[in-house]
C-alpha atoms as a printed R data frame, in Angstrom:
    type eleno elety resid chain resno        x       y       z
1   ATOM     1    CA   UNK     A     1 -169.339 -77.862 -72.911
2   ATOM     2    CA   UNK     A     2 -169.996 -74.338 -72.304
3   ATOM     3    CA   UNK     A     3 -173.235 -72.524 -71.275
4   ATOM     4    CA   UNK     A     4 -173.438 -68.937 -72.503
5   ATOM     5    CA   UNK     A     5 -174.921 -66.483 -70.677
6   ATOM     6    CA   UNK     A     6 -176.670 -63.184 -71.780
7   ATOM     7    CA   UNK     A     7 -177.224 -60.217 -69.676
8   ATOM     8    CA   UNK     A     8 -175.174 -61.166 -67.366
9   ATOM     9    CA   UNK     A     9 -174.237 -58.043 -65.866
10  ATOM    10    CA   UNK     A    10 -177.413 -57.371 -64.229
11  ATOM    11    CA   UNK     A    11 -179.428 -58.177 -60.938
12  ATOM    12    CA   UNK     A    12 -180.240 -61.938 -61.782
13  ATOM    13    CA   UNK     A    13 -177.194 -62.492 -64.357
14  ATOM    14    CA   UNK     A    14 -174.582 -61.822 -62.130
15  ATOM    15    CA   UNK     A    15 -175.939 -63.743 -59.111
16  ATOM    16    CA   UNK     A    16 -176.673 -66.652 -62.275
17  ATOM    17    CA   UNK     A    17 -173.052 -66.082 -63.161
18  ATOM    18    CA   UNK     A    18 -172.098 -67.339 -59.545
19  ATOM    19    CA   UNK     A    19 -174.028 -69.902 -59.161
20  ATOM    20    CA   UNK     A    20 -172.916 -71.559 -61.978
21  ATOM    21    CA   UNK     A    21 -168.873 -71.133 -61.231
22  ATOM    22    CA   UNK     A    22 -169.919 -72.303 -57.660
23  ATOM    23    CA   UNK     A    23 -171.438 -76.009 -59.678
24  ATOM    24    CA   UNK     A    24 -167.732 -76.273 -61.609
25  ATOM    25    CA   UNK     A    25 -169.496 -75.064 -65.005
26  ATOM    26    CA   UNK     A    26 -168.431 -73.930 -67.795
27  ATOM    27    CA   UNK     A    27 -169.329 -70.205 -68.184
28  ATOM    28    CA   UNK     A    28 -169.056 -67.543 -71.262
29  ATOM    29    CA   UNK     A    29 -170.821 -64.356 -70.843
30  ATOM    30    CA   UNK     A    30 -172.015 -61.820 -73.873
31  ATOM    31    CA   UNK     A    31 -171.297 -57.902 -72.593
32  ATOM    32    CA   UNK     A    32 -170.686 -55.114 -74.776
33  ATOM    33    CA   UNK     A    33 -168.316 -53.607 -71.936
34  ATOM    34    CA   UNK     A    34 -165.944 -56.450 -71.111
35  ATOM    35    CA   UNK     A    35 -163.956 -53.670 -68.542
36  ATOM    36    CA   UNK     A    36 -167.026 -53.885 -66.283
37  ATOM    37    CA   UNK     A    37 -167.407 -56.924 -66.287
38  ATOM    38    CA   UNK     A    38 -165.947 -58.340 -62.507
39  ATOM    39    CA   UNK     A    39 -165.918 -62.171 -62.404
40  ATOM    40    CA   UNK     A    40 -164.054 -65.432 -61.274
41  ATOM    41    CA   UNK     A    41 -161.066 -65.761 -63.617
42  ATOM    42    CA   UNK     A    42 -162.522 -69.536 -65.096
43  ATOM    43    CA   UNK     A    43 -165.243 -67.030 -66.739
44  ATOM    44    CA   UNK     A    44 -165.043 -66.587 -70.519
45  ATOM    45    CA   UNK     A    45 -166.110 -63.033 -71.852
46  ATOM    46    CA   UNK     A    46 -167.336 -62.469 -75.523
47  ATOM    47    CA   UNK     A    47 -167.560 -59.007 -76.381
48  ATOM    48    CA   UNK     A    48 -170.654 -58.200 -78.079
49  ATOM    49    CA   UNK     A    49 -174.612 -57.368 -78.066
50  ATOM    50    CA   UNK     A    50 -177.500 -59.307 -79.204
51  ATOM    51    CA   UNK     A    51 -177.924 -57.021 -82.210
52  ATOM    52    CA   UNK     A    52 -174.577 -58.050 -83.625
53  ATOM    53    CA   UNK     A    53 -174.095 -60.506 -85.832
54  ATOM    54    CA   UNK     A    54 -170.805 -61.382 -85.834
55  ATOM    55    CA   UNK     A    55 -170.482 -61.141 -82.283
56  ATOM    56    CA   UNK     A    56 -173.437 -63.403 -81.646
57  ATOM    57    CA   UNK     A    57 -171.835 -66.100 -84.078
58  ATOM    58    CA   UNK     A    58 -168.541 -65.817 -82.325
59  ATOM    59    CA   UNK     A    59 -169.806 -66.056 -78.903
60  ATOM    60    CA   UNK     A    60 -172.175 -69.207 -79.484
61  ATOM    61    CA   UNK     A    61 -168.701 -71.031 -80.949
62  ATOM    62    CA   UNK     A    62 -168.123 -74.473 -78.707
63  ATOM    63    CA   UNK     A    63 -171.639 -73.273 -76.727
64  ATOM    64    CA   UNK     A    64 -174.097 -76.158 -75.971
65  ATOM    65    CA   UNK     A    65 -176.715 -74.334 -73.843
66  ATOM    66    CA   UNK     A    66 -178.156 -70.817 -73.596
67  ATOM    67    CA   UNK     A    67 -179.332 -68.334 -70.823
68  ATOM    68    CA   UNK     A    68 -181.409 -65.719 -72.543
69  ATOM    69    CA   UNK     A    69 -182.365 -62.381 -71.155
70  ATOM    70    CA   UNK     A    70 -183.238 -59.810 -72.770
71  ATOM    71    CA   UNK     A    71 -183.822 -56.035 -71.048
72  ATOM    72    CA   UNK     A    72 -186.888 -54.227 -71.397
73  ATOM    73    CA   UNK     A    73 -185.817 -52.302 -74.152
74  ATOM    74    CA   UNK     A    74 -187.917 -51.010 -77.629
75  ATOM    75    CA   UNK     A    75 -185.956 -53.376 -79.763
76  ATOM    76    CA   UNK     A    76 -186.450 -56.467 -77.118
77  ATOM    77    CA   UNK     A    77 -187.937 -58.758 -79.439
78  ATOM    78    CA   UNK     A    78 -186.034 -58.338 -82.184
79  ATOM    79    CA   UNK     A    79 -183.340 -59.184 -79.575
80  ATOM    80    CA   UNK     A    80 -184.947 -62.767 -78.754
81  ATOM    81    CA   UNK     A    81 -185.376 -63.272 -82.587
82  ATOM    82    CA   UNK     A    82 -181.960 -62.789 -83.612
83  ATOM    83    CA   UNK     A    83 -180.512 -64.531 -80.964
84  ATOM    84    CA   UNK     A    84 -182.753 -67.989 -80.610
85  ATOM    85    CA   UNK     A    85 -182.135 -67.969 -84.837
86  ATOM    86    CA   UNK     A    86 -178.056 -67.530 -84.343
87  ATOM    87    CA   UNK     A    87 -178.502 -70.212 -81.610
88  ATOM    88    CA   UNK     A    88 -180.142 -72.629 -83.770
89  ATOM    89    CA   UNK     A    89 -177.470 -71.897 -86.678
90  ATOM    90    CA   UNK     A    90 -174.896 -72.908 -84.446
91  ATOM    91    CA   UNK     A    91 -176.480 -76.269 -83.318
92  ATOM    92    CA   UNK     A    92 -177.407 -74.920 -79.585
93  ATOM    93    CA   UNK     A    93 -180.895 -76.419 -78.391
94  ATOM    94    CA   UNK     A    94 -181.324 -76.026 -74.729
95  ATOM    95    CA   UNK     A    95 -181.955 -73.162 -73.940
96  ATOM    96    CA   UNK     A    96 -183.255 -71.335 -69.897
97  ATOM    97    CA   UNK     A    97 -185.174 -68.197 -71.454
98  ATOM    98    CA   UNK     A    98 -186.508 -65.812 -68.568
99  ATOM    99    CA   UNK     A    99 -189.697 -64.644 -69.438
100 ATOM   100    CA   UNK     A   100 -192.354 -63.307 -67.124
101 ATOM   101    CA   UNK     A   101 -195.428 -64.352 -65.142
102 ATOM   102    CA   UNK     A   102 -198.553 -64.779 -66.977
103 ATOM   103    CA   UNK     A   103 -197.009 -63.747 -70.037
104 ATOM   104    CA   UNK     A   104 -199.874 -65.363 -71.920
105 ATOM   105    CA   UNK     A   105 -202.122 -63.769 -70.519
106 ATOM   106    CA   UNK     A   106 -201.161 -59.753 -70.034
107 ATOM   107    CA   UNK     A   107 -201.000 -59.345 -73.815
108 ATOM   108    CA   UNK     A   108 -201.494 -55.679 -73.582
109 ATOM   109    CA   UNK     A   109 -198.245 -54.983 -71.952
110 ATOM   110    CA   UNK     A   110 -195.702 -54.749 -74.033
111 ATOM   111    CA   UNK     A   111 -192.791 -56.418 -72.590
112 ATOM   112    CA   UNK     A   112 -195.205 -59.433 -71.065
113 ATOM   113    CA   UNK     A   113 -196.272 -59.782 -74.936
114 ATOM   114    CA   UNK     A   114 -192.516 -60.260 -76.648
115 ATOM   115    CA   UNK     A   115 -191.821 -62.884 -73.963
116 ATOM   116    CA   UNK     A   116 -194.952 -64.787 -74.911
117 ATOM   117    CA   UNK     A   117 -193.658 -64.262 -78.785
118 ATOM   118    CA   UNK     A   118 -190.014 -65.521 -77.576
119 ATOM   119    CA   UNK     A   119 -191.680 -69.003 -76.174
120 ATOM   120    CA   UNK     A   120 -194.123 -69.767 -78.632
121 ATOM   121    CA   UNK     A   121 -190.558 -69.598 -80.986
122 ATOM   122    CA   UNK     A   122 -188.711 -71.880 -78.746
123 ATOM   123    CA   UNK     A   123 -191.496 -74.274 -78.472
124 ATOM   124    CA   UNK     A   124 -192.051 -74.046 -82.690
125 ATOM   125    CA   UNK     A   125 -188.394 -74.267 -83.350
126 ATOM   126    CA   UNK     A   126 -188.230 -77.560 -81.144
127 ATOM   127    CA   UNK     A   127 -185.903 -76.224 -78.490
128 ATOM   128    CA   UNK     A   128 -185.114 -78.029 -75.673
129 ATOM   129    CA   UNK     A   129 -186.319 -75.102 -73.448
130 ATOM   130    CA   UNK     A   130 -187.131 -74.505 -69.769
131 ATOM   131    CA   UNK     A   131 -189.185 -71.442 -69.837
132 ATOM   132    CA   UNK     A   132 -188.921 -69.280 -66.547
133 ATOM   133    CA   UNK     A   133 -192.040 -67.290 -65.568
134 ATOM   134    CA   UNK     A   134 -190.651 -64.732 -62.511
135 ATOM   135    CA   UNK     A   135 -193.120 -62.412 -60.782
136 ATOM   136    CA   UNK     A   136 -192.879 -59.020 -60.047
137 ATOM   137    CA   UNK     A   137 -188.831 -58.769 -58.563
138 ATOM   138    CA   UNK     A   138 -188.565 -58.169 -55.014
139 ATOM   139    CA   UNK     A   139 -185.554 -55.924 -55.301
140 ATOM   140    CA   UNK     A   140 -187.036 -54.168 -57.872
141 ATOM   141    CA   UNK     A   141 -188.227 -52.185 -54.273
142 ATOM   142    CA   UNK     A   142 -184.529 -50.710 -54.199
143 ATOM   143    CA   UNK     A   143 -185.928 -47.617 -56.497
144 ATOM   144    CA   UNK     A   144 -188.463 -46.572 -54.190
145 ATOM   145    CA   UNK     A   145 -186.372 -47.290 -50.906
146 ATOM   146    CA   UNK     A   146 -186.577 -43.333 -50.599
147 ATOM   147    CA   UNK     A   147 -189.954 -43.152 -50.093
148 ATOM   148    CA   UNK     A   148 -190.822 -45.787 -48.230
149 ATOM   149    CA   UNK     A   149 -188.208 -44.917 -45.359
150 ATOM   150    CA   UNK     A   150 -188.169 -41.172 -45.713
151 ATOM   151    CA   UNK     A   151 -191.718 -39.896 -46.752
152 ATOM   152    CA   UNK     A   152 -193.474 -43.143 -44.991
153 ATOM   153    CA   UNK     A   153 -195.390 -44.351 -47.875
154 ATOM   154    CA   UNK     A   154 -195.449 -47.371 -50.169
155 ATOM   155    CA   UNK     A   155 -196.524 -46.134 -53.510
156 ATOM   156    CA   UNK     A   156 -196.584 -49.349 -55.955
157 ATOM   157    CA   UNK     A   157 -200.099 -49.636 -57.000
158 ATOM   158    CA   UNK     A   158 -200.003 -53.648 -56.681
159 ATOM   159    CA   UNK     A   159 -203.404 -53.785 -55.467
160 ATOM   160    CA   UNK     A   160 -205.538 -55.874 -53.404
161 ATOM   161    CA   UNK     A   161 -205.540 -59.100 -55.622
162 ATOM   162    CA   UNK     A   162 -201.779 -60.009 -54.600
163 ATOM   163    CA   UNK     A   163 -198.881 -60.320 -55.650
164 ATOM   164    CA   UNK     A   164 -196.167 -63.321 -55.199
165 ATOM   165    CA   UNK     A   165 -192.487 -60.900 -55.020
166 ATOM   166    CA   UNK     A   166 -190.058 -63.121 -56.037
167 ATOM   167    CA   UNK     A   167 -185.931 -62.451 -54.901
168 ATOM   168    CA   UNK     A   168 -183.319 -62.190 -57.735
169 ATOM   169    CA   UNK     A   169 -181.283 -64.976 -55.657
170 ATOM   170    CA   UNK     A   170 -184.352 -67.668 -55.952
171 ATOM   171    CA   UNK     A   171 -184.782 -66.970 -59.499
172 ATOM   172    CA   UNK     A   172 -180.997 -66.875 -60.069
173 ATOM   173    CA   UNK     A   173 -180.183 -70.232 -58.454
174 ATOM   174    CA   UNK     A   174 -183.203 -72.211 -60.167
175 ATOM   175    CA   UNK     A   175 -181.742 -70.973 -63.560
176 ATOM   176    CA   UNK     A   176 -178.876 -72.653 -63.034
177 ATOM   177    CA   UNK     A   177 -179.669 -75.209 -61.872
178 ATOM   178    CA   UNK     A   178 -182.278 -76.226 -65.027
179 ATOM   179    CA   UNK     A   179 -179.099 -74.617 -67.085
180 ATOM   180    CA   UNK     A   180 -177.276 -77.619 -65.691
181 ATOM   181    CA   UNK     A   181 -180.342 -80.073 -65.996
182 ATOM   182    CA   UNK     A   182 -180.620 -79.688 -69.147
183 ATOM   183    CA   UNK     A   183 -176.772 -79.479 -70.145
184 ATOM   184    CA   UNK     A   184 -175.948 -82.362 -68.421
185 ATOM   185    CA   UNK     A   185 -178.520 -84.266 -70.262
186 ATOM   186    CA   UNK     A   186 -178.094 -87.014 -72.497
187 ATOM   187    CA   UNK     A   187 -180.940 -85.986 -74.923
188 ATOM   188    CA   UNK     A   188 -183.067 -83.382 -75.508
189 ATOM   189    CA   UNK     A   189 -185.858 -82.755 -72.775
190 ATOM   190    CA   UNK     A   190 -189.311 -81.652 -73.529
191 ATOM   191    CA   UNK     A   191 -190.108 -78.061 -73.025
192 ATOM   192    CA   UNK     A   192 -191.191 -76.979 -69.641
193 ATOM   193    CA   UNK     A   193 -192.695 -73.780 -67.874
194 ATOM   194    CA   UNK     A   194 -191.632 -72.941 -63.809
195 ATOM   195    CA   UNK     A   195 -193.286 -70.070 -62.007
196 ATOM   196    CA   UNK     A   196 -190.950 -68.493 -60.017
197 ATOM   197    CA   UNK     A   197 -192.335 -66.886 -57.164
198 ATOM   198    CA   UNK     A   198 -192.085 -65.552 -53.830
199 ATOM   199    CA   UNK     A   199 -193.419 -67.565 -50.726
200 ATOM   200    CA   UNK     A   200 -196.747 -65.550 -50.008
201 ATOM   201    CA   UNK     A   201 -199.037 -63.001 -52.030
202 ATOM   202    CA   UNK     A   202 -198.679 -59.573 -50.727
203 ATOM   203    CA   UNK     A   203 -201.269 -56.421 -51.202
204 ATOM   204    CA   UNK     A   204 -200.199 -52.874 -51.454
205 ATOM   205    CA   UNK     A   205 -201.879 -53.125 -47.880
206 ATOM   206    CA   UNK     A   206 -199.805 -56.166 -46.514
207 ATOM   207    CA   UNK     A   207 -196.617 -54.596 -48.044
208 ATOM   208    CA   UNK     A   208 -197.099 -51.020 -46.100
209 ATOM   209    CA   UNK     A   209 -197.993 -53.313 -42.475
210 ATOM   210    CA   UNK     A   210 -194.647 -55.539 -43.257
211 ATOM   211    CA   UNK     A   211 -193.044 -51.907 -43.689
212 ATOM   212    CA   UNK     A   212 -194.724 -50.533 -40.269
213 ATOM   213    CA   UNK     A   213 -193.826 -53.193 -38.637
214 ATOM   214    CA   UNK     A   214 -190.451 -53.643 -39.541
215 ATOM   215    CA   UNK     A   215 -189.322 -49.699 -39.252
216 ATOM   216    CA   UNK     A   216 -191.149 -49.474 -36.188
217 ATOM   217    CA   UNK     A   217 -193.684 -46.631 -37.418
218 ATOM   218    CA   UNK     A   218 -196.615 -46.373 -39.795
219 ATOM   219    CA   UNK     A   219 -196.181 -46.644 -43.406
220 ATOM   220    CA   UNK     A   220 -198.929 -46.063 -45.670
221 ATOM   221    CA   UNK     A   221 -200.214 -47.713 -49.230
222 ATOM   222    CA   UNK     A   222 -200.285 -45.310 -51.644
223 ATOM   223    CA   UNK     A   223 -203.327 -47.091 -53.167
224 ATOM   224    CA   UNK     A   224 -204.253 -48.276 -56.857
225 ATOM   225    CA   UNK     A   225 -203.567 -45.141 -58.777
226 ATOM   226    CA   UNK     A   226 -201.177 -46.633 -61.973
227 ATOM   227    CA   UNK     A   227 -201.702 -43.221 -63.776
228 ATOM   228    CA   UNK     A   228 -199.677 -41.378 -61.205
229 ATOM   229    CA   UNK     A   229 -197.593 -44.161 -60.929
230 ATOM   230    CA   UNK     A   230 -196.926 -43.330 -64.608
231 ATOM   231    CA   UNK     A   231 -196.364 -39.954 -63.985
232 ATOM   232    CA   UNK     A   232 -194.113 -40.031 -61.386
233 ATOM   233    CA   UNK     A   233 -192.499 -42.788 -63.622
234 ATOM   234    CA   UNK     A   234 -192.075 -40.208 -66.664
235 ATOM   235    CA   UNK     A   235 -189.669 -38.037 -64.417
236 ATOM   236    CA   UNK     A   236 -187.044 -39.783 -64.768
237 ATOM   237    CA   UNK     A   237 -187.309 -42.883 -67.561
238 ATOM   238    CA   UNK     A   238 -188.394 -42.749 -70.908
239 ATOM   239    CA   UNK     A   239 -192.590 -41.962 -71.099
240 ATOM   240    CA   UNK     A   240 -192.687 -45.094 -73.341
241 ATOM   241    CA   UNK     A   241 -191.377 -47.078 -70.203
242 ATOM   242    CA   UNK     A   242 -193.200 -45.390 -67.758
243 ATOM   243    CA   UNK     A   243 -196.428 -45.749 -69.567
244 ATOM   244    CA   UNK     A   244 -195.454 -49.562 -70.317
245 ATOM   245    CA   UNK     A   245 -195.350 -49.796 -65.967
246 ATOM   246    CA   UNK     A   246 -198.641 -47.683 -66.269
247 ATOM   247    CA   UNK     A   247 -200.051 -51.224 -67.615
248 ATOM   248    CA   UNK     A   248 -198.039 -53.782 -65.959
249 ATOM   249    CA   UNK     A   249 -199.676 -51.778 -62.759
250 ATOM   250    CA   UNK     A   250 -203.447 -51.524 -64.195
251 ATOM   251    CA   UNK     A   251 -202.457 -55.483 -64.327
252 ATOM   252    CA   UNK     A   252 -201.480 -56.133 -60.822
253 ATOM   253    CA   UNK     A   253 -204.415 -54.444 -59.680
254 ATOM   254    CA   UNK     A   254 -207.076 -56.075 -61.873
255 ATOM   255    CA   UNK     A   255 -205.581 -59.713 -61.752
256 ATOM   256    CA   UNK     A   256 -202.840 -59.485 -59.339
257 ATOM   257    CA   UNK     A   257 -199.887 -61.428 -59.491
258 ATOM   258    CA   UNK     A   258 -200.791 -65.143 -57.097
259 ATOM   259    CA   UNK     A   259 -198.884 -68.195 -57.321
260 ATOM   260    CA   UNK     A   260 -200.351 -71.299 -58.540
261 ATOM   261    CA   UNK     A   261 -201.257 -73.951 -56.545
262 ATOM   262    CA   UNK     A   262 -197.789 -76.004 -56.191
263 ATOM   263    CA   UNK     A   263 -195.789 -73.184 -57.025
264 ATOM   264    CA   UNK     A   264 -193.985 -72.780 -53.937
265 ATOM   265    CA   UNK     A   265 -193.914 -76.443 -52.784
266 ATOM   266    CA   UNK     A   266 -191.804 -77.218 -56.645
267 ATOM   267    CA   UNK     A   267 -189.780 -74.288 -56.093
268 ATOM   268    CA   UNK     A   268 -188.426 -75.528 -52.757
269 ATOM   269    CA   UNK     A   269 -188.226 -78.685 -53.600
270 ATOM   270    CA   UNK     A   270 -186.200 -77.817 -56.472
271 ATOM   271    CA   UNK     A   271 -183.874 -75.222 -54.458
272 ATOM   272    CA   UNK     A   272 -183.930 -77.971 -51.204
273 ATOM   273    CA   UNK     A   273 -183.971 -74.898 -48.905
274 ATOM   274    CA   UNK     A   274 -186.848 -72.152 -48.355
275 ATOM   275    CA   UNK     A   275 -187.868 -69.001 -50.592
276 ATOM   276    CA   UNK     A   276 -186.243 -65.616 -49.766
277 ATOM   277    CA   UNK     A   277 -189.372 -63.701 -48.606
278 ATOM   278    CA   UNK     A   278 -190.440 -60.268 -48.948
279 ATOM   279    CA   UNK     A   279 -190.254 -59.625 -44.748
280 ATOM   280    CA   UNK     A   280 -186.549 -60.452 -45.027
281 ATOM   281    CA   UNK     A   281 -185.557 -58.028 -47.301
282 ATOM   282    CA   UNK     A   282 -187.320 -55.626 -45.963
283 ATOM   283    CA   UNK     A   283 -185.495 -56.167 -42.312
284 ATOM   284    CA   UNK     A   284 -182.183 -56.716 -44.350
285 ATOM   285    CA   UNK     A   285 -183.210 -53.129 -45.874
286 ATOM   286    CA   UNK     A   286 -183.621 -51.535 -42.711
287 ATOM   287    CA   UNK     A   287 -180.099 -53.139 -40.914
288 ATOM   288    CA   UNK     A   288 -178.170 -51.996 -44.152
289 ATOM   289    CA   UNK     A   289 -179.762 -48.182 -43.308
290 ATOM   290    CA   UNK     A   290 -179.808 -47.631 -39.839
């Protein structure tokens, strides 16, 4: 049957969108702008948003498993809500639901709370759910490419805890492949929980040296500062969002962001190749520049 896909038109869903295609399955994707929307012919589109209704009912017609994203948006929850209670209507119960690391624990920050909200439903409404916990997104590094190679500075306040970057590809590739897991299925499996992280945890310190060392000059850490972070957030996103990163970056530097123990051992194993790694984007970055 088919596996429907939200927010598939960004970093992780489109790269999700491919892997899936590439494993002969059966894709529809939800997009409010079908005309951007650039994949294989086999791939279903349903016009639509997760605030829509009718939309949502359509799309989840003939649909036996769910990706569910949701953007870091004011209305996110609301978003999950709707669409995990639309899903259930229409007899879907397995369900891949990105979440976020530790998003039990870093209550305070907003986004890291409606995730938390989002599993506790799929584990009360008896789901068949694997719950995906990434870490801080490596290429999430693209928006501050300028400043790293042209001003010689790293300037995430990640801290000196560490964090475990994690590429969209890795995170991307698991999803389908627990999309197809739990498809494929004969019953319902229990609910389970996968950290998806990179394979080491990185400073702000370690990051700047991998920099250095990569562009051939010194790069410096910024240091753990998240209210200019926020600031120089505000300039050009919403101050709601920036002050939301504000706390996401008071949380890296308090607790960091480390990989359990086993975390990178199940990941390969369940990939059966190596994690992308934070050095090799960072020479990929500098090849793509030069």
């Amino acid at each position: 049957m088919t596996i429907l896909v939200t927010g598939a038109t960004g970093r992780v869903g489109q790269h999700l969108v491919t892997q899936l295609v590439k494993r002969d399955a059966k894709v529809r994707v939800l997009t409010r702008t079908p005309a951007k929307v650039n994949f294989d012919n086999a791939v279903e589109i349903a016009q639509g948003d997760l605030l829509d209704i009718d939309s949502l009912r359509q799309a989840f017609k003939g649909v036996r498993s769910l990706f569910l994203l949701n953007a870091v948006t004011g209305d996110e929850f609301t978003q999950a809500l709707i669409t995990l209670n639309i899903a259930r209507e229409a007899g879907v119960e397995r369900v891949v639901y990105l979440s976020v690391f530790d998003a039990d624990q870093a209550v305070n920050v907003p986004h890291f709370a409606v995730k938390y909200g989002a599993e506790r439903m799929l584990e009360q409404m008896g789901f068949s759910a694997t719950i995906l916990r990434p870490a801080y997104f490596i290429d999430n590094e693209l928006m501050i490419k300028d400043v790293i190679l042209n001003h010689h500075i790293y300037p995430m306040p990640v801290g000196s805890k560490g964090i475990a970057m994690v590429d969209v590809r890795d995170i991307a590739e698991v999803a389908a492949i627990e999309l197809l897991r739990r498809d494929n299925a004969p019953d319902k499996l229990p609910v389970e929980t996968i950290n998806l992280v990179g394979p080491d945890n990185l400073t702000g310190e370690e990051i700047a040296a991998i920099w250095s060392e990569t562009l051939g000059h010194t790069v410096t850490y910024g240091g753990d500062d998240p209210s200019g972070f926020e600031q120089n957030m505000a300039s050009f996103m919403p101050k709601w969002t920036a002050y939301e990163m504000r706390l996401m970056a008071e949380r890296y530097v308090s607790h960091g962001m480390i990989a359990k123990t086993g975390d990178v051992t199940r990941l390969t194993q369940i990939l059966g190749r190596p994690l992308h790694s934070y050095r090799e984007f960072a020479r990929t970055l500098r090849a793509q520049t030069l």
